[in-house]
Structure formats: structure tokens, C-alpha cells
PDB file of N, CA, C and O in Angstrom:
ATOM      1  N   UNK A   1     276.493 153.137 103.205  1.00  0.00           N
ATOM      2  CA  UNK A   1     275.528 152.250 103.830  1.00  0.00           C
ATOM      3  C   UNK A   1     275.630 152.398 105.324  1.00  0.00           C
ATOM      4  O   UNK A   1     276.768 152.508 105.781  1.00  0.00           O
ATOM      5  N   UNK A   2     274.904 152.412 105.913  1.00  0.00           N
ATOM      6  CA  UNK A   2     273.148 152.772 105.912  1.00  0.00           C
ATOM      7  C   UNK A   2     272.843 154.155 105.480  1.00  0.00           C
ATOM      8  O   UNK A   2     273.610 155.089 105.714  1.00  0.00           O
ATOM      9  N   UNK A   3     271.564 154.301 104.759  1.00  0.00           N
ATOM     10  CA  UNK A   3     271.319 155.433 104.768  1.00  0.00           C
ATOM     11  C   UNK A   3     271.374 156.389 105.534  1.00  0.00           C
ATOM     12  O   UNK A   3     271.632 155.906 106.636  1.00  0.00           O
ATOM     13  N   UNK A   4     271.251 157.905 105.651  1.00  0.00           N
ATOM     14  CA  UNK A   4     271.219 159.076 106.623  1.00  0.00           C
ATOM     15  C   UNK A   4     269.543 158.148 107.318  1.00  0.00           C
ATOM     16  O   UNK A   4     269.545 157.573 108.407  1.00  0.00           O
ATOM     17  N   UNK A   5     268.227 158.222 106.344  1.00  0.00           N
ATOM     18  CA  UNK A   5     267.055 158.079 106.887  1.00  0.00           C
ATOM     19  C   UNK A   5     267.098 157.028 107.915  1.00  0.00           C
ATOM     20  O   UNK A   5     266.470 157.222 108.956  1.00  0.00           O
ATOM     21  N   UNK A   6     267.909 155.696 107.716  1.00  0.00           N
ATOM     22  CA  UNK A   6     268.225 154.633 108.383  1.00  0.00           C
ATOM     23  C   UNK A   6     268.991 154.519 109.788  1.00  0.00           C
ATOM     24  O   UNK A   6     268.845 153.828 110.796  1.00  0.00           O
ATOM     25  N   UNK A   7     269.927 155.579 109.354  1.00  0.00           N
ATOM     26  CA  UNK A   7     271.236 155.589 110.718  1.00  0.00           C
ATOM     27  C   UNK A   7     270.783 156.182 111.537  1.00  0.00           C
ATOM     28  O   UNK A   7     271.126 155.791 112.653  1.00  0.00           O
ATOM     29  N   UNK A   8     269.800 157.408 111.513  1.00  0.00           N
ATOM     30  CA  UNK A   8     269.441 157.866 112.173  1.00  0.00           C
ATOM     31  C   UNK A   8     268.410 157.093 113.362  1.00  0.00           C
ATOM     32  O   UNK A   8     268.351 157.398 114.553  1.00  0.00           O
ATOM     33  N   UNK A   9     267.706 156.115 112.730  1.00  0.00           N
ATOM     34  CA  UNK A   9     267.197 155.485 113.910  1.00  0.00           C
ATOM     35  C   UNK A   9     267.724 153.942 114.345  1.00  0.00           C
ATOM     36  O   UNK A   9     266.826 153.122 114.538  1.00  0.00           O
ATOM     37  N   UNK A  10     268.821 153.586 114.478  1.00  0.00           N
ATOM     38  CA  UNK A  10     269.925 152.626 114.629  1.00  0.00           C
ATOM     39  C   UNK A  10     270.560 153.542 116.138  1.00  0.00           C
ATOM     40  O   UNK A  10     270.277 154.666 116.552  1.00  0.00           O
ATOM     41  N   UNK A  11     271.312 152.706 116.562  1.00  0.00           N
ATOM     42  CA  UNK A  11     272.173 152.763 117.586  1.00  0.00           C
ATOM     43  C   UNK A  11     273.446 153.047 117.457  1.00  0.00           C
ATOM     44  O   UNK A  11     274.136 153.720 118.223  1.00  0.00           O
ATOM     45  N   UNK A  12     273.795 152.451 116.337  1.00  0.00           N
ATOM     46  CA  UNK A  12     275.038 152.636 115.909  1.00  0.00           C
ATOM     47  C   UNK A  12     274.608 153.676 114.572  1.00  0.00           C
ATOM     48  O   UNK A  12     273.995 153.401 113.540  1.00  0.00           O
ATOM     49  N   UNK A  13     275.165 154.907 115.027  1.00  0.00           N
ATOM     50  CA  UNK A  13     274.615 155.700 113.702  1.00  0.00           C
ATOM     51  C   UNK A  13     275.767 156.557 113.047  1.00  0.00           C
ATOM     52  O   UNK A  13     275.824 157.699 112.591  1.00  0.00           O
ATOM     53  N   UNK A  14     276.540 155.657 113.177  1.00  0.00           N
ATOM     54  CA  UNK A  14     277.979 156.209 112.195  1.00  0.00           C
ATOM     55  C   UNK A  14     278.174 155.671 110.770  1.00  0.00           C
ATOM     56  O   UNK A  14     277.579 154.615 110.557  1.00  0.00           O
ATOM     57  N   UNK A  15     278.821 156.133 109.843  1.00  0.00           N
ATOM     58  CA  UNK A  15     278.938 155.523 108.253  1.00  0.00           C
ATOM     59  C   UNK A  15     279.355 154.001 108.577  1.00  0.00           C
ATOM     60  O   UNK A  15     279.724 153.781 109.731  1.00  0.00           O
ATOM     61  N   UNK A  16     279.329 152.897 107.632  1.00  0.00           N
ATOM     62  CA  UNK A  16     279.619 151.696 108.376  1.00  0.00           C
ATOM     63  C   UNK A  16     279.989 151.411 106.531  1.00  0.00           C
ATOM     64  O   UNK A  16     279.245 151.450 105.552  1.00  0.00           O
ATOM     65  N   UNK A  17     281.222 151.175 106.647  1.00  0.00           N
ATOM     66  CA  UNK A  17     282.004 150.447 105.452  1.00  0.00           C
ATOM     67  C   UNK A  17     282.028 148.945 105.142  1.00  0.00           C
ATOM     68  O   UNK A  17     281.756 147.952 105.817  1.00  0.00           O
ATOM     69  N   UNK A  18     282.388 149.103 104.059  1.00  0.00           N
ATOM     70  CA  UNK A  18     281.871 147.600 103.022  1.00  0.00           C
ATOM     71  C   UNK A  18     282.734 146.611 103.897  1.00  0.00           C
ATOM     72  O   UNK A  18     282.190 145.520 104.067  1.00  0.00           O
ATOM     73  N   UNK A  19     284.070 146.785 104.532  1.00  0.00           N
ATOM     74  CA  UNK A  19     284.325 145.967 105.394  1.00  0.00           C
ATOM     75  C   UNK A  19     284.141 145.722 106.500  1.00  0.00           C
ATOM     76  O   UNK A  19     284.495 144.716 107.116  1.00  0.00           O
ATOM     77  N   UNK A  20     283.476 146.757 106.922  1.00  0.00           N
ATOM     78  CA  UNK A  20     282.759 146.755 108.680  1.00  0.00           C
ATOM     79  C   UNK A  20     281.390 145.565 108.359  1.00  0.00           C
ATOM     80  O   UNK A  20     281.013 144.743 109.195  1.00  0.00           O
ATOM     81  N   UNK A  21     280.839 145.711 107.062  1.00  0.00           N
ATOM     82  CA  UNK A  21     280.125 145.020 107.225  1.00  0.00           C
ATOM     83  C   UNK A  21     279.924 143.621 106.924  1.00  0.00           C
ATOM     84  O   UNK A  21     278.967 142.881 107.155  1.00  0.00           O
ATOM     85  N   UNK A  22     281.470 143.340 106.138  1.00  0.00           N
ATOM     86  CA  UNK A  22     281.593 141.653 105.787  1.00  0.00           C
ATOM     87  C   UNK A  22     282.067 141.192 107.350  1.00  0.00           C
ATOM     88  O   UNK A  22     281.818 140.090 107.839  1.00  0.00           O
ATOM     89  N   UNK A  23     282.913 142.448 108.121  1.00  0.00           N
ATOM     90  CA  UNK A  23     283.218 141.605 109.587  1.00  0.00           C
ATOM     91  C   UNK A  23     281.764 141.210 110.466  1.00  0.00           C
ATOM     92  O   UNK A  23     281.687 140.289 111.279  1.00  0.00           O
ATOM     93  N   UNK A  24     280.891 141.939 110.169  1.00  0.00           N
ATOM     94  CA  UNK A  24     279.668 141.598 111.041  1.00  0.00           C
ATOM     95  C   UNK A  24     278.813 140.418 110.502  1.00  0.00           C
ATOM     96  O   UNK A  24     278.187 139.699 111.280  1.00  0.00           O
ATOM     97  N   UNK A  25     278.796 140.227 109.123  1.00  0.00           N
ATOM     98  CA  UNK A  25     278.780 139.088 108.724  1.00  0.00           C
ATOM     99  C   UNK A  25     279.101 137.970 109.366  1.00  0.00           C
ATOM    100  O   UNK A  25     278.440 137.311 110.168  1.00  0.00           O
ATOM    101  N   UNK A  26     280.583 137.752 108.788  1.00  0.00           N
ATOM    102  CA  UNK A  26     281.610 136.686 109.500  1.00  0.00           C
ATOM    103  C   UNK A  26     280.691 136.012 111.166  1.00  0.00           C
ATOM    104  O   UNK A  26     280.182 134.988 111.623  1.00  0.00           O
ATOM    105  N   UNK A  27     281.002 137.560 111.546  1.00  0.00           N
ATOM    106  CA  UNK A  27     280.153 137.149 112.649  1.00  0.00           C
ATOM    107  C   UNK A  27     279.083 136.687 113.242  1.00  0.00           C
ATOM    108  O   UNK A  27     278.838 136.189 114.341  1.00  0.00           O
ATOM    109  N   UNK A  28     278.372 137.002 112.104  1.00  0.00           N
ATOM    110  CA  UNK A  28     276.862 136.679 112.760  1.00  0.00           C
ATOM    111  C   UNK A  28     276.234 134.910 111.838  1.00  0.00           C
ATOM    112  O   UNK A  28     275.298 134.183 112.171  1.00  0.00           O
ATOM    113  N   UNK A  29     277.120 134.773 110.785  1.00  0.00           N
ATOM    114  CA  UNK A  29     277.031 133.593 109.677  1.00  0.00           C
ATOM    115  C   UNK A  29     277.210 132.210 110.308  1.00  0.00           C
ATOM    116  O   UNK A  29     278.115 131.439 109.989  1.00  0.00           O
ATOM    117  N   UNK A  30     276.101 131.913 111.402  1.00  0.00           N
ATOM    118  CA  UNK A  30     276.303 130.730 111.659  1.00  0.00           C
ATOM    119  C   UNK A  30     274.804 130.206 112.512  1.00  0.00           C
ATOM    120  O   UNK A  30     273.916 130.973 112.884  1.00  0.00           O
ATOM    121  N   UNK A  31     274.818 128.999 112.654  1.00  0.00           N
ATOM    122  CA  UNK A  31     273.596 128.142 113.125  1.00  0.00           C
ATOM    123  C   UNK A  31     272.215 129.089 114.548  1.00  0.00           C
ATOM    124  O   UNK A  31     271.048 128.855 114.863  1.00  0.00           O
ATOM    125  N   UNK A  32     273.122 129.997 114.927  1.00  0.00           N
ATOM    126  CA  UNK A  32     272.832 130.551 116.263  1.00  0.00           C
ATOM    127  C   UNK A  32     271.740 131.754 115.602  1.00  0.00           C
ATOM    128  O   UNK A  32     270.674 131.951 116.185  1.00  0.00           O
ATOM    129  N   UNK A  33     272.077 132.500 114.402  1.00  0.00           N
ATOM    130  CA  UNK A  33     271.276 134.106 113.982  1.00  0.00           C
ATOM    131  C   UNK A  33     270.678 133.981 112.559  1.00  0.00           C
ATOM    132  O   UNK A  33     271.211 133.637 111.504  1.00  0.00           O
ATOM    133  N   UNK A  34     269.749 134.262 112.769  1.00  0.00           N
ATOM    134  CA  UNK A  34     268.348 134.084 111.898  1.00  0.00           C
ATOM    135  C   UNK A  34     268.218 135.617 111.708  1.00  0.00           C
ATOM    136  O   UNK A  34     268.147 136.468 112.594  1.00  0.00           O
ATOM    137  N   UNK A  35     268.200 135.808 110.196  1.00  0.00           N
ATOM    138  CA  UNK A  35     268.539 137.248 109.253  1.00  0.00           C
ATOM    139  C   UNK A  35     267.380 137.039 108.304  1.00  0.00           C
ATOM    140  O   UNK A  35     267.568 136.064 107.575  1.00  0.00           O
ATOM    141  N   UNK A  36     266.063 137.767 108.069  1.00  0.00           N
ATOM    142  CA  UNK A  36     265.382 137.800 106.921  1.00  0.00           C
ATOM    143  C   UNK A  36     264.873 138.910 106.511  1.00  0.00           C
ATOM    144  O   UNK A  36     264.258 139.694 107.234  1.00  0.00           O
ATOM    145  N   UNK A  37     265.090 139.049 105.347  1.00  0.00           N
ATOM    146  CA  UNK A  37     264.558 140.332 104.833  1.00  0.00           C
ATOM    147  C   UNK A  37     262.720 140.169 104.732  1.00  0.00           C
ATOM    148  O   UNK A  37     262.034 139.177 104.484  1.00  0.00           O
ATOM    149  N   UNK A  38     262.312 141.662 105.055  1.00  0.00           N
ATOM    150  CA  UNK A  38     260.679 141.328 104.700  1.00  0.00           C
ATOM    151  C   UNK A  38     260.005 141.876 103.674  1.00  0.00           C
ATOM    152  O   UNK A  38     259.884 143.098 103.584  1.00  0.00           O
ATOM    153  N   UNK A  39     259.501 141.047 102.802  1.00  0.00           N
ATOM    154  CA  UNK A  39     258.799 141.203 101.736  1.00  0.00           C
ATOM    155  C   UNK A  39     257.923 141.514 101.884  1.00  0.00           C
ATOM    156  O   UNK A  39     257.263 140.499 102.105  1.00  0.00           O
ATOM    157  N   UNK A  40     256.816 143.005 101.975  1.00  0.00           N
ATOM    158  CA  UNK A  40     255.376 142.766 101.586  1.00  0.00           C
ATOM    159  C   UNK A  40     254.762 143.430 100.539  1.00  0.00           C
ATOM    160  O   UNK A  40     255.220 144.450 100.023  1.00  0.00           O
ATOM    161  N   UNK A  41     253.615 142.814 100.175  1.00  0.00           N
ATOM    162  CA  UNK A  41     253.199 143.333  99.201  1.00  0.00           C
ATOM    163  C   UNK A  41     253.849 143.597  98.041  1.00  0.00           C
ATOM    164  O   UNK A  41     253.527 144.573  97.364  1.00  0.00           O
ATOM    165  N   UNK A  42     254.722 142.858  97.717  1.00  0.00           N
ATOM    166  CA  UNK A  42     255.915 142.294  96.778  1.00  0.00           C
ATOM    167  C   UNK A  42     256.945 143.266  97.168  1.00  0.00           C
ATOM    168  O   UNK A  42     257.697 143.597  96.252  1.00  0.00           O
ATOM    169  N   UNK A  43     257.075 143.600  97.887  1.00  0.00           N
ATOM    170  CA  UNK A  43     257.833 144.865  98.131  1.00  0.00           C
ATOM    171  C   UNK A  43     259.316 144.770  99.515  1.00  0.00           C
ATOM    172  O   UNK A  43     259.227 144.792 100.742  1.00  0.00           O
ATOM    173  N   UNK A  44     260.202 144.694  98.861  1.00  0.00           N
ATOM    174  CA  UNK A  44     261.321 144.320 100.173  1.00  0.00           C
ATOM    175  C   UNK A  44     261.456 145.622 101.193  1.00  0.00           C
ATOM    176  O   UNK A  44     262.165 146.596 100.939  1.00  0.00           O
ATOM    177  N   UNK A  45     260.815 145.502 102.148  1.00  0.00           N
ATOM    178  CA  UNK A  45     260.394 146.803 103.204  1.00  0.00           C
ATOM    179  C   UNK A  45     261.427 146.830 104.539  1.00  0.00           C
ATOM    180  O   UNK A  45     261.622 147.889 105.136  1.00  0.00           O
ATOM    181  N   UNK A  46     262.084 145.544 104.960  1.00  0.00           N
ATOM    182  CA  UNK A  46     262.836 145.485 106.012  1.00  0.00           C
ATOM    183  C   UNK A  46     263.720 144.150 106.173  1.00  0.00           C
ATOM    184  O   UNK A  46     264.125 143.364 105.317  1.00  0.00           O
ATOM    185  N   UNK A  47     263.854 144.167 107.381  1.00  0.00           N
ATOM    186  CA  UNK A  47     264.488 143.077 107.809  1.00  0.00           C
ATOM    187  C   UNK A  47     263.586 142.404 109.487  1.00  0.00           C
ATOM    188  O   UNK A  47     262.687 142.969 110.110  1.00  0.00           O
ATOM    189  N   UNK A  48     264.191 141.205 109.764  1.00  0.00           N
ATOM    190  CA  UNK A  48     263.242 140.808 110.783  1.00  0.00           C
ATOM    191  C   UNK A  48     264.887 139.974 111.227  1.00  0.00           C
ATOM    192  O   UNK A  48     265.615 139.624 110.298  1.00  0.00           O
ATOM    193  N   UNK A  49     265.286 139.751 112.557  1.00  0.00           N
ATOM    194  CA  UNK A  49     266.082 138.777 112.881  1.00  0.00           C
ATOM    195  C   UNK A  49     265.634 138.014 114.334  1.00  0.00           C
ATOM    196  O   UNK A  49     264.751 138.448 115.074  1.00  0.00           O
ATOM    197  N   UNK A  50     266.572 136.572 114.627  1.00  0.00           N
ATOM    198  CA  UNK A  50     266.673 136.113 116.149  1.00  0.00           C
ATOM    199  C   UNK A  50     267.929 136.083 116.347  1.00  0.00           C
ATOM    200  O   UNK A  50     268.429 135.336 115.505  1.00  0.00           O
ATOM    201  N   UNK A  51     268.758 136.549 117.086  1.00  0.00           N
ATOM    202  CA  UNK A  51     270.348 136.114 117.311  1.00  0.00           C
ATOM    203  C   UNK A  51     270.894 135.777 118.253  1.00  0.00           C
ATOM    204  O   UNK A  51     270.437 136.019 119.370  1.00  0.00           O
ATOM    205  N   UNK A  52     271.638 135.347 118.125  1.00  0.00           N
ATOM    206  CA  UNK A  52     272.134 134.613 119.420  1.00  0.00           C
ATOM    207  C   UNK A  52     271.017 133.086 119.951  1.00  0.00           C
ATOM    208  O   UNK A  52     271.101 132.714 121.122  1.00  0.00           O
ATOM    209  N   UNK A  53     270.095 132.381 119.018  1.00  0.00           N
ATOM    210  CA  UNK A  53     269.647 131.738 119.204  1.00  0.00           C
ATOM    211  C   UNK A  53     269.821 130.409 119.698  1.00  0.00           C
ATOM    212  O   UNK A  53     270.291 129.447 119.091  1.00  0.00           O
ATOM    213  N   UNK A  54     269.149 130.496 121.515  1.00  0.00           N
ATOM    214  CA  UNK A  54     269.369 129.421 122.193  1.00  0.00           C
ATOM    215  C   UNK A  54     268.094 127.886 122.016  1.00  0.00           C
ATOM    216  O   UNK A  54     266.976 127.765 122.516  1.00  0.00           O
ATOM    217  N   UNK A  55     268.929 126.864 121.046  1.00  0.00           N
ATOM    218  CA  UNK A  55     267.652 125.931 120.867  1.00  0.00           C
ATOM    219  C   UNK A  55     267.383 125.223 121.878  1.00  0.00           C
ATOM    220  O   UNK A  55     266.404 124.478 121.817  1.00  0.00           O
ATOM    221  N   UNK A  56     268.277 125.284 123.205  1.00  0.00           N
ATOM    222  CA  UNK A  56     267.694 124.395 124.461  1.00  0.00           C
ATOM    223  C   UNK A  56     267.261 125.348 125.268  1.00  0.00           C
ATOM    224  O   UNK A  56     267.705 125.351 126.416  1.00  0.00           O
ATOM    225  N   UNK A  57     266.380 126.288 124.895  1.00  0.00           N
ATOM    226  CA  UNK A  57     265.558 127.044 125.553  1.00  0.00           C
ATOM    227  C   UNK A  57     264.337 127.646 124.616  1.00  0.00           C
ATOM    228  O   UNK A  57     263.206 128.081 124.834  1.00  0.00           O
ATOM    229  N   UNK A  58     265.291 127.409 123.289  1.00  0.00           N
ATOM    230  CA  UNK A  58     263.762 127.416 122.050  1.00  0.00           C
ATOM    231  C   UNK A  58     263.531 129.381 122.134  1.00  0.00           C
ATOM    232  O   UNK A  58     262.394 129.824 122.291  1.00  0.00           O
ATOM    233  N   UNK A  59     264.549 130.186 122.026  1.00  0.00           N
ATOM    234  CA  UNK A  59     264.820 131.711 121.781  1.00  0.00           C
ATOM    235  C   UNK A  59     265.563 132.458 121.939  1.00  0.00           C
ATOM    236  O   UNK A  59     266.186 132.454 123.001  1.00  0.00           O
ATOM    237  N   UNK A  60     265.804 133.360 121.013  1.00  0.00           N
ATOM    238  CA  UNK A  60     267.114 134.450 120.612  1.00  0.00           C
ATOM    239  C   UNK A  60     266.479 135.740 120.926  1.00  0.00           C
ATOM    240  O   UNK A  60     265.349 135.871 121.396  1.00  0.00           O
ATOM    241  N   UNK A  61     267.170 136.528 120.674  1.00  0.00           N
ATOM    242  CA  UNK A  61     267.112 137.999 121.302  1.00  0.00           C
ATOM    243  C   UNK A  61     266.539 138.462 119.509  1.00  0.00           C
ATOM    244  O   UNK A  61     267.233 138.199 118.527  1.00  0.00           O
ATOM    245  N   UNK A  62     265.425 139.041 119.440  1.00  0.00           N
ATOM    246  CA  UNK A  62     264.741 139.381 117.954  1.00  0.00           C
ATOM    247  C   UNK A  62     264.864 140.694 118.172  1.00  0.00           C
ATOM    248  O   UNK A  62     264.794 141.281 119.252  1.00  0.00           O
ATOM    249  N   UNK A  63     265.137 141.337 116.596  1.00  0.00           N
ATOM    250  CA  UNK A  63     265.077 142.468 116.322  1.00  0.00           C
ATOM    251  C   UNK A  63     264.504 142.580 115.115  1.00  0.00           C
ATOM    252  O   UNK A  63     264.657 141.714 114.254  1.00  0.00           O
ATOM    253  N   UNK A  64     263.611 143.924 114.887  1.00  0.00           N
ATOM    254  CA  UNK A  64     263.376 144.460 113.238  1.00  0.00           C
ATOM    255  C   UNK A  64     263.262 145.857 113.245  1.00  0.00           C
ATOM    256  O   UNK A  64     263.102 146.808 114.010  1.00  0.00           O
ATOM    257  N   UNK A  65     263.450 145.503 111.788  1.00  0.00           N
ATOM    258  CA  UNK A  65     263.524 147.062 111.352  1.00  0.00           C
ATOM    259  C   UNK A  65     263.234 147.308 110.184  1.00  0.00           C
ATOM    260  O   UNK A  65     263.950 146.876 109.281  1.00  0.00           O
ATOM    261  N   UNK A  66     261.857 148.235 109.864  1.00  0.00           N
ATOM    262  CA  UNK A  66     261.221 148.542 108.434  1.00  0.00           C
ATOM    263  C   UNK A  66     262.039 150.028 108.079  1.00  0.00           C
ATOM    264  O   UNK A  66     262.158 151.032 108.781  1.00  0.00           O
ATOM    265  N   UNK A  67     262.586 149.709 106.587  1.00  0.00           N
ATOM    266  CA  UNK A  67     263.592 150.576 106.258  1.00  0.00           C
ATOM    267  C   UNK A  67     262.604 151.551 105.235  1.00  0.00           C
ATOM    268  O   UNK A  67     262.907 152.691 104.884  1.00  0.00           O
ATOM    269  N   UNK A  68     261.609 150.968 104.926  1.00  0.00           N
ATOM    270  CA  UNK A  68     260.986 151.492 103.992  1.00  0.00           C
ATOM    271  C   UNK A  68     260.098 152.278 105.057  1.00  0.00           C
ATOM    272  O   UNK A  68     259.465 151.770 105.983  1.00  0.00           O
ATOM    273  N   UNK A  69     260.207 153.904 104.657  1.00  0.00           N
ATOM    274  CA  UNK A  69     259.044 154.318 105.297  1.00  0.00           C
ATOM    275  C   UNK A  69     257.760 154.579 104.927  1.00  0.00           C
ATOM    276  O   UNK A  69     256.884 154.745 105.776  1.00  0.00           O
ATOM    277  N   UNK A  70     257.502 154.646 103.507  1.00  0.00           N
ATOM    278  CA  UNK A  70     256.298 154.207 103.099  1.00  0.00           C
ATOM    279  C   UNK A  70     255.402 153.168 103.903  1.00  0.00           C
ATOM    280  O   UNK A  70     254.174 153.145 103.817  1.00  0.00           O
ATOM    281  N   UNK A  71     256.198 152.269 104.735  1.00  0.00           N
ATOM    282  CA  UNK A  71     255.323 150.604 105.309  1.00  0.00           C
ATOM    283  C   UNK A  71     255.902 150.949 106.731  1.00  0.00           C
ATOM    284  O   UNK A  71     255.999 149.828 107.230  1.00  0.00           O
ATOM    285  N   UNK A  72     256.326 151.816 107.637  1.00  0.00           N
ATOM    286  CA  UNK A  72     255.882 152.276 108.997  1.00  0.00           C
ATOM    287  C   UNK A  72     255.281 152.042 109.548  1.00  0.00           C
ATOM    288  O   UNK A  72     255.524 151.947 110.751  1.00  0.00           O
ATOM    289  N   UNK A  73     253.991 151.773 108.981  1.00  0.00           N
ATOM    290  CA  UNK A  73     252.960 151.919 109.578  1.00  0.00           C
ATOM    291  C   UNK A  73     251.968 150.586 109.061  1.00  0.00           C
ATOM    292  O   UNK A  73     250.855 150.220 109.436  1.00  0.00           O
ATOM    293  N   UNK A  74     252.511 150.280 108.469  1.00  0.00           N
ATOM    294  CA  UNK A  74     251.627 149.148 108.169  1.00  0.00           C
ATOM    295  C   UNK A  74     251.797 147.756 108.166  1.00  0.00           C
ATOM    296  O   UNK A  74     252.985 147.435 108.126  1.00  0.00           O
ATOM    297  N   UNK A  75     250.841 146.635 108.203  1.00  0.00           N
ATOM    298  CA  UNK A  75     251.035 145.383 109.307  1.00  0.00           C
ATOM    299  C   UNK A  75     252.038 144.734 108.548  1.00  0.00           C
ATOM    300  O   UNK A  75     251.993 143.524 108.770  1.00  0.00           O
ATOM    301  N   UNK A  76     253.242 145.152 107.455  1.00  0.00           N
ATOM    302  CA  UNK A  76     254.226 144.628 107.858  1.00  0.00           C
ATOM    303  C   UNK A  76     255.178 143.588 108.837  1.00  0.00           C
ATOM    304  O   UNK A  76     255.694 142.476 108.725  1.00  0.00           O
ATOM    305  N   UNK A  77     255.061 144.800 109.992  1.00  0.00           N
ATOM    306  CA  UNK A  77     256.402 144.218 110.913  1.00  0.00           C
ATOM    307  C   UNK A  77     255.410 143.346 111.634  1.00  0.00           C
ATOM    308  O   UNK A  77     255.908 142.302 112.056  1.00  0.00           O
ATOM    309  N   UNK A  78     253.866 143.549 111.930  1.00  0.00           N
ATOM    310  CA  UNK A  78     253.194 142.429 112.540  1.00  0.00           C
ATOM    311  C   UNK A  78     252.993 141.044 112.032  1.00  0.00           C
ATOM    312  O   UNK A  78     252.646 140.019 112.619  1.00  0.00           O
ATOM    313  N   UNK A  79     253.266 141.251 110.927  1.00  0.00           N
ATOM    314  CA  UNK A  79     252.924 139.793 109.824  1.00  0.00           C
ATOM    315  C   UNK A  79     254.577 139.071 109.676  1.00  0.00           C
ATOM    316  O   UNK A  79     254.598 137.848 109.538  1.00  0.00           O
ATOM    317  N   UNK A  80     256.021 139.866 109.706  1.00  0.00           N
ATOM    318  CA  UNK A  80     256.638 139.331 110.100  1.00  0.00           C
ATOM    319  C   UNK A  80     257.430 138.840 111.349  1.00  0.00           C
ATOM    320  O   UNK A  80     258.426 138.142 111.536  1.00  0.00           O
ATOM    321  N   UNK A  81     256.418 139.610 112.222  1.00  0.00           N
ATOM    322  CA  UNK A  81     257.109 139.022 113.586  1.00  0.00           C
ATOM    323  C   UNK A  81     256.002 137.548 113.989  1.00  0.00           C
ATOM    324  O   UNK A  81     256.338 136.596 114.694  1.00  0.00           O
ATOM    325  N   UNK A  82     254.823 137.715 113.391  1.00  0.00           N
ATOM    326  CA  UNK A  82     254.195 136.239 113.633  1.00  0.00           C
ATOM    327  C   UNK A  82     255.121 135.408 112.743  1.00  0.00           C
ATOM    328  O   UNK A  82     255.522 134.345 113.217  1.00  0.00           O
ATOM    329  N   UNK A  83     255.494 135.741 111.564  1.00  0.00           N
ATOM    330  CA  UNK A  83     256.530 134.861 110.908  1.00  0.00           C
ATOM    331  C   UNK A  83     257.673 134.405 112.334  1.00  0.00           C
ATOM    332  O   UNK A  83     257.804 133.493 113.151  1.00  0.00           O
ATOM    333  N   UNK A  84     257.940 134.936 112.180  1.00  0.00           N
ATOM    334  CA  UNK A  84     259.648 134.858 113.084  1.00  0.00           C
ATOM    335  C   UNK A  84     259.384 134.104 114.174  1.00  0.00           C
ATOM    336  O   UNK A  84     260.481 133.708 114.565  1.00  0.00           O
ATOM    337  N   UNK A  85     258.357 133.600 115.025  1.00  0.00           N
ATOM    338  CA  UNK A  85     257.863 133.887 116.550  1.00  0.00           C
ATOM    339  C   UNK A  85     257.475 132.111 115.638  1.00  0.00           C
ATOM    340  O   UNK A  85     258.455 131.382 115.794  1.00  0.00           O
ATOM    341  N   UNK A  86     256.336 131.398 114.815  1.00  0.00           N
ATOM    342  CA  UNK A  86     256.285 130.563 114.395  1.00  0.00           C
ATOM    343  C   UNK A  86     257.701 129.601 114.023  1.00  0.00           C
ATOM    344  O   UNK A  86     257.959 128.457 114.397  1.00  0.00           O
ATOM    345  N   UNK A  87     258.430 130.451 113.216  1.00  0.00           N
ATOM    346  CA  UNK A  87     260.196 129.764 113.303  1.00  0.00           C
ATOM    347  C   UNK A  87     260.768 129.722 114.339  1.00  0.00           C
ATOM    348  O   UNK A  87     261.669 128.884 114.383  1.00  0.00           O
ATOM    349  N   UNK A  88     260.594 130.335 115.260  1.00  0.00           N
ATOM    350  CA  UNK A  88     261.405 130.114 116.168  1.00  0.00           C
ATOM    351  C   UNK A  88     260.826 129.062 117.326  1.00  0.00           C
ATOM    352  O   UNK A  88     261.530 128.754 118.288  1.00  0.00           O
TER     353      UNK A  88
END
């Protein structure tokens, strides 16, 4: 985990182990980071996040990323970043 297709467009694009990733967990598992996977078209295509979320300023630092490349290109990541942008 992550895929080759995946790591490659990540930052961090080294193999990342089952415990590298319960520590990033740990880390990120609390009131402040907003993690959702995106569903479209019944279809689980990505992820959408806010982290580090400041509520006395009402915003976190957002990131996404469509893993599916079939949905690249399609209004996906626009339909969940109006999601995300409404929650937040």
C-alpha cells in the first residue's frame, strides 16, 4: 500500500507499511482532521480531507485525491470538494 499507480503521484512515494500507516492514523484520529472517502456513482473513487482544522477561524488545510483513474476526469472531485467546503 499505496499502489505503484498511486505513489507515483503522492509526495511521499515510498512503500508505506501496515504500521507506518496505523502511526499516521494515531495521528491524524482526532477532532482537528476530517478524512472521507468519495463515493460516486456508487463507486468509491477517492478520498477528500481538511486537517489540521482551525474552528476559530472556520478552516483546515484540504487535500484530495481520486485514486480511481477511470473518474480523473470527471466531476467527482468537484462534487466532493463542494461537499467538504459546505462542512467545513
Amino acid at each position: 500500500f499505496p499502489s505503484h499507480d498511486t505513489r507515483v503521484q503522492m509526495i511521499y512515494k515510498e512503500f508505506i507499511t501496515e504500521e507506518m500507516q496505523q502511526t499516521w492514523f494515531q495521528k491524524v484520529n482526532n477532532a482537528f482532521n476530517y478524512y472521507f472517502v468519495i463515493e460516486f456513482e456508487g463507486k468509491k473513487v477517492g478520498l477528500i480531507n481538511a486537517k489540521d482544522y482551525k474552528p476559530e477561524m472556520g478552516f483546515g488545510e484540504g487535500g484530495i485525491f481520486i485514486g480511481d483513474q477511470a473518474y480523473e476526469h470527471s466531476f467527482a472531485a468537484v462534487y466532493a470538494s463542494l461537499c467538504l467546503l459546505n462542512f467545513v
